[in-house]
PAKEZA-893925 format. One line per field, with one value per residue (C-alpha): residue number from 0; z, y, x. Coordinates in steps of 0.05 Angstrom, whole numbers. Last residue first. Layout:
kedren = NUM; ...
z = Z; ...
y = Y; ...
x = X; ...
end
This chain:
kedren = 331; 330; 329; 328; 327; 326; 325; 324; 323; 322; 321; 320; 319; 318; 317; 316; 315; 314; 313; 312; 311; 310; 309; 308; 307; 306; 305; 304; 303; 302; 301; 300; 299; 298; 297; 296; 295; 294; 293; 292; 291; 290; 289; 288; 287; 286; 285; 284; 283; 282; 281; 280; 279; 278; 277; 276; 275; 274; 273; 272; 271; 270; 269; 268; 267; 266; 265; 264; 263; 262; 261; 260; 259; 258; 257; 256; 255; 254; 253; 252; 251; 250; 249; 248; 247; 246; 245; 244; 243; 242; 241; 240; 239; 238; 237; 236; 235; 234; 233; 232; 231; 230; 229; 228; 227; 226; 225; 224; 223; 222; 221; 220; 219; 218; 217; 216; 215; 214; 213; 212; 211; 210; 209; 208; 207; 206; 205; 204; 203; 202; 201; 200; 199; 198; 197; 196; 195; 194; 193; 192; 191; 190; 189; 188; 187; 186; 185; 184; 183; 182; 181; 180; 179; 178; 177; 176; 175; 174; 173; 172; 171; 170; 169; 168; 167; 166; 165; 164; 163; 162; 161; 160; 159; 158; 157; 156; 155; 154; 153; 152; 151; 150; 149; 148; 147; 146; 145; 144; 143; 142; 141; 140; 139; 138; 137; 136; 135; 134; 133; 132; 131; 130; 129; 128; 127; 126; 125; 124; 123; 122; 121; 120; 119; 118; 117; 116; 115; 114; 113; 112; 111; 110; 109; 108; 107; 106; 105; 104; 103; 102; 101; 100; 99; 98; 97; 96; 95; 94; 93; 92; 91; 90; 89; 88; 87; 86; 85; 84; 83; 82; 81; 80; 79; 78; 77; 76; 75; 74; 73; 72; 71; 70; 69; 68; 67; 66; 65; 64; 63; 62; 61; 60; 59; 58; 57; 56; 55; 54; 53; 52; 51; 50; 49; 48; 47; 46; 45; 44; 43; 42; 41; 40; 39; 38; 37; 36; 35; 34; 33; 32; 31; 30; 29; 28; 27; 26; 25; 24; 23; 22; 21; 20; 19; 18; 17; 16; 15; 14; 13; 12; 11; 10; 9; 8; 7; 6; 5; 4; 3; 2; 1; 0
z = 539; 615; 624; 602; 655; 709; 678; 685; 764; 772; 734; 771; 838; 818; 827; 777; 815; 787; 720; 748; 732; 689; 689; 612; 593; 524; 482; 422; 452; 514; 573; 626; 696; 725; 708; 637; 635; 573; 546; 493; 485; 474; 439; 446; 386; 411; 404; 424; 509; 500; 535; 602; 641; 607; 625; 568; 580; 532; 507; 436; 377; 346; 325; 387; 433; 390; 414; 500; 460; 430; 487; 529; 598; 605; 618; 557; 567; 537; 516; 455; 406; 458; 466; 379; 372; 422; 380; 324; 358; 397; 463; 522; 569; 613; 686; 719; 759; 802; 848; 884; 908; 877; 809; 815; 830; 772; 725; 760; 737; 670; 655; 686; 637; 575; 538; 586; 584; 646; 644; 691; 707; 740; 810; 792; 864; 864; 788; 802; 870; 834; 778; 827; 859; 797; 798; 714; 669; 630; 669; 664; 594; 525; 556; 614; 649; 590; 635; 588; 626; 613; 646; 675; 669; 603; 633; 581; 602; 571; 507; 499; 492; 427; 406; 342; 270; 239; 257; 238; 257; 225; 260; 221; 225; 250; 292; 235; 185; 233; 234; 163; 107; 47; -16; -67; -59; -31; 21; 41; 75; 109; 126; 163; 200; 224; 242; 280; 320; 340; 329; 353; 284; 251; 185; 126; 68; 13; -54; -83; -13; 2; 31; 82; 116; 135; 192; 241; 286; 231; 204; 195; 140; 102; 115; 55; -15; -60; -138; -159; -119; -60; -50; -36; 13; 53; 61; 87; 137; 164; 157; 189; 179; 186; 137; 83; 16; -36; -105; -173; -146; -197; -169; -190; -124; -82; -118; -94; -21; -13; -38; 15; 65; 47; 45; 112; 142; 145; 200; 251; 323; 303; 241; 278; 285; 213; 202; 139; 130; 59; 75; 8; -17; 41; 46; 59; 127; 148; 177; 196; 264; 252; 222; 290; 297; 220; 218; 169; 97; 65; -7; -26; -94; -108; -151; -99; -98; -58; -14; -11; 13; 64; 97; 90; 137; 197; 186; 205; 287; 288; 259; 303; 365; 351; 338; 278; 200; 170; 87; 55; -20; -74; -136; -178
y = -33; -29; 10; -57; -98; -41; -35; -119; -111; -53; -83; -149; -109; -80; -143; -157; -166; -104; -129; -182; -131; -179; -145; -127; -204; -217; -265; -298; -277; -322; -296; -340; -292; -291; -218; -216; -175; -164; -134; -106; -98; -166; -178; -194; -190; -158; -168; -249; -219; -221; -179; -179; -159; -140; -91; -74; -66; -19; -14; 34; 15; 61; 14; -18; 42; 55; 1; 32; 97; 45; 11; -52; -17; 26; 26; 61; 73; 107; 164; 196; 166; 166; 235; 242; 201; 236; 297; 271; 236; 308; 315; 339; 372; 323; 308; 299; 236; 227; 281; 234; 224; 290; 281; 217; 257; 296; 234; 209; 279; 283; 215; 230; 293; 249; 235; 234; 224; 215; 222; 195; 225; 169; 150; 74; 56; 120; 107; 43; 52; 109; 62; 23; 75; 82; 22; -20; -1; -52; -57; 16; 3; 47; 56; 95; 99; 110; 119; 142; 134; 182; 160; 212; 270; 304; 302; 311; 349; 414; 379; 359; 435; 436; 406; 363; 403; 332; 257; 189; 123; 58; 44; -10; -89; -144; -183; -168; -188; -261; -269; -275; -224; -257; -217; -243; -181; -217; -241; -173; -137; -197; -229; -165; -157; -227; -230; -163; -199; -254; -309; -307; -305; -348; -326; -343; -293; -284; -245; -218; -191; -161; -222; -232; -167; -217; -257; -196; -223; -249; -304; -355; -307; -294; -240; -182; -165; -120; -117; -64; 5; 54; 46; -32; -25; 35; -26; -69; -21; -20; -92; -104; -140; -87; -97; -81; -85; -52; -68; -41; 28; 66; 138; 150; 119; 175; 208; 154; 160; 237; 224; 161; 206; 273; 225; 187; 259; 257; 204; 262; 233; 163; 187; 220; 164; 145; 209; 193; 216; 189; 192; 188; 167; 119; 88; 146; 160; 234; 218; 162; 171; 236; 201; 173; 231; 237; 150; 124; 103; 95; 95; 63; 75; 18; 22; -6; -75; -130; -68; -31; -87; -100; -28; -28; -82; -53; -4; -64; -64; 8; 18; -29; 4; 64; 38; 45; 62; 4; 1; -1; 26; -5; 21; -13
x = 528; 536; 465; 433; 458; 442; 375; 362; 383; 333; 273; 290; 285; 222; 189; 138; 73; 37; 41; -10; -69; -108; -177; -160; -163; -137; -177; -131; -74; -90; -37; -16; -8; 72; 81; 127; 197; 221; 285; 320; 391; 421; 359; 288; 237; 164; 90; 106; 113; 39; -4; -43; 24; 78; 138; 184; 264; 306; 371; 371; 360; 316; 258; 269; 262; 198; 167; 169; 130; 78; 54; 73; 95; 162; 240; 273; 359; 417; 375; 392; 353; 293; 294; 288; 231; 195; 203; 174; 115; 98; 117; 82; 132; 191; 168; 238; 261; 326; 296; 249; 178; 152; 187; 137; 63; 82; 87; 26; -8; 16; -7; -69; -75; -57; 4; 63; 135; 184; 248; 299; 365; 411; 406; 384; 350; 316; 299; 271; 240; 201; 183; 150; 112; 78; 60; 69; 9; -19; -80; -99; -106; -89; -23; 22; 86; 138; 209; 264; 332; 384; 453; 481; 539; 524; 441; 389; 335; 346; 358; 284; 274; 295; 227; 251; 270; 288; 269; 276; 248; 290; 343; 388; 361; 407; 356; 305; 350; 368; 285; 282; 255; 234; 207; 169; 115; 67; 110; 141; 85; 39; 111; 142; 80; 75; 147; 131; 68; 103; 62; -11; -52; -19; 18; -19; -20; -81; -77; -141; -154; -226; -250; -197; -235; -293; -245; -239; -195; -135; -98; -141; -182; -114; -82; -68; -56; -103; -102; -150; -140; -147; -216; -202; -145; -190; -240; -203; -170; -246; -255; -191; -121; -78; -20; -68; -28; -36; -7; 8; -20; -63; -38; -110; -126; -106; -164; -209; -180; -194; -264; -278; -261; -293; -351; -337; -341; -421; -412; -368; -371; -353; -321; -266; -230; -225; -179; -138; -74; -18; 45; 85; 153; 171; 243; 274; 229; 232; 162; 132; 127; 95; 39; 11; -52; -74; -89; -40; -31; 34; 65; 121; 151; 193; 262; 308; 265; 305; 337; 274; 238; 293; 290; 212; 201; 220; 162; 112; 132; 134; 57; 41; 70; 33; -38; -59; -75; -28; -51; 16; 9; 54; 80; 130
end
């Protein structure tokens, strides 16, 4: 059977729906998975067993490029000779919609209650419900497996094996990785200032912690609050832009991820390892708890249907329950 997964973005949803792909390969060893993705996350795809192909488009730059949606919609026609038995558009968008639809005849995906942009239900053949604000990796798992016959329950997701993978990572990770300390991943930024947990805070964390915390950047302010850090305290080191597939492999072997609601802090989950997320103006449903990862949620009331961007409440979580939850977690 062939089936093409339609998830272009962001990071952390991407992450969320590849934990699906370990049970639909177990209930169906023989399917050929194919996966669509925006160019700039398919590194965290990669080295996947369970996918056959990773298929780039580059969406984004439409906006400044309009003539490229022809070399788009060409690339995605020929893909489409690969005459998929079902695709499935994990997304939920007109846009991803529409990618579904040039890539073959016999589409799956939310059903128009389910999803923001209501019009891209139209495109689907086959039609799932899963409400729009439960947890967002139940409702990635069910979109992907349901049409498909496939159930994948809550306790499989609990029990799930790592699923990001990586080979021939930046070697100079290893530099930073203390034998004698714990290592602490600290992700201090997002797509929204809002989201983003003080700066200063996270200093009072790792001083408080004295282990080696590393801090990973993505954007020149990044870079500069994560400079403006090391400079507080020498329990923190500024680690060099990293690409996807070497990120995945410093949080493998760190033995701790403290950072806001964004795709880096999802990853830790994906992987495994102990990790706390800070929310603010999001959801704490995006994510699965465990015995190793955490949440901490500011005191604001969040509407997932309409999420507020002027909600800076993350900066009211006291850094002394980020502290006490890391020691916890540091034990396992």
């Amino acid at each position: 059977m062939k089936i093409a997964i339609v998830k272009l973005s962001a990071l952390g949803d991407i992450v969320h729906a590849m934990v699906a792909l370990q049970f639909i390969k177990a209930a169906i060893p023989t399917a050929h998975i194919d996966w669509i993705v925006e160019e700039r996350f398919a590194e965290v795809l990669s080295h996947n067993p369970h996918i056959d192909n990773i298929i780039t488009v580059n969406l984004k730059a439409l906006k400044t490029n309009k003539w490229g949606v022809f070399a788009q919609v060409k690339a995605l026609r020929q893909q489409a000779q690969q005459q998929y038995d079902l695709v499935i558009d994990a997304q939920g968008l007109i846009k991803s919609a529409v990618v579904a639809t040039l890539l073959g005849k016999h589409r799956a995906g939310f059903d128009a209650k389910s999803i923001r942009e209501k019009a891209a239900a139209w495109f689907y053949q086959v039609k799932v419900a899963c409400a729009y604000d439960a947890n967002t990796i139940d409702r990635n798992a069910t979109v992907l497996s349901k049409p498909l016959g496939v159930t994948i329950t809550p306790e499989q997701i609990h029990d799930k094996a790592p699923f990001l993978f990586f080979k021939a990572e930046d070697q100079r990770i290893y530099d930073f990785l203390s034998p004698d300390k714990r290592n602490i991943v600290l992700v201090i930024g997002s797509t929204w200032e809002s989201r983003n947990y003080p700066a200063d805070k996270f200093v009072k964390v790792a001083e408080a912690l004295q282990q080696n915390c590393l801090v990973i950047w993505g954007s020149p302010e990044e870079q500069a609050k994560a400079e403006w850090m090391a400079q507080q305290t020498d329990t923190i080191k500024v680690l060099p832009r990293l690409d996807l597939n070497s990120l995945k492999a410093l949080i493998a072997k760190a033995d701790l991820l403290i950072g806001n609601d964004t795709g880096p802090t999802h990853m830790a989950w994906g992987l495994n390892i102990p990790s706390i997320t800070l929310f603010g103006p999001t959801p704490v449903s995006r994510v699965y708890q465990t015995d190793i990862n955490k949440v901490l949620k500011s005191p604001s009331v969040v509407n997932p249907f309409k999420l507020n961007k002027q909600d800076f409440s993350i900066q009211e979580i006291d850094e002394n329950e980020v502290i006490q939850l890391a020691e916890s977690l540091l034990q396992y």
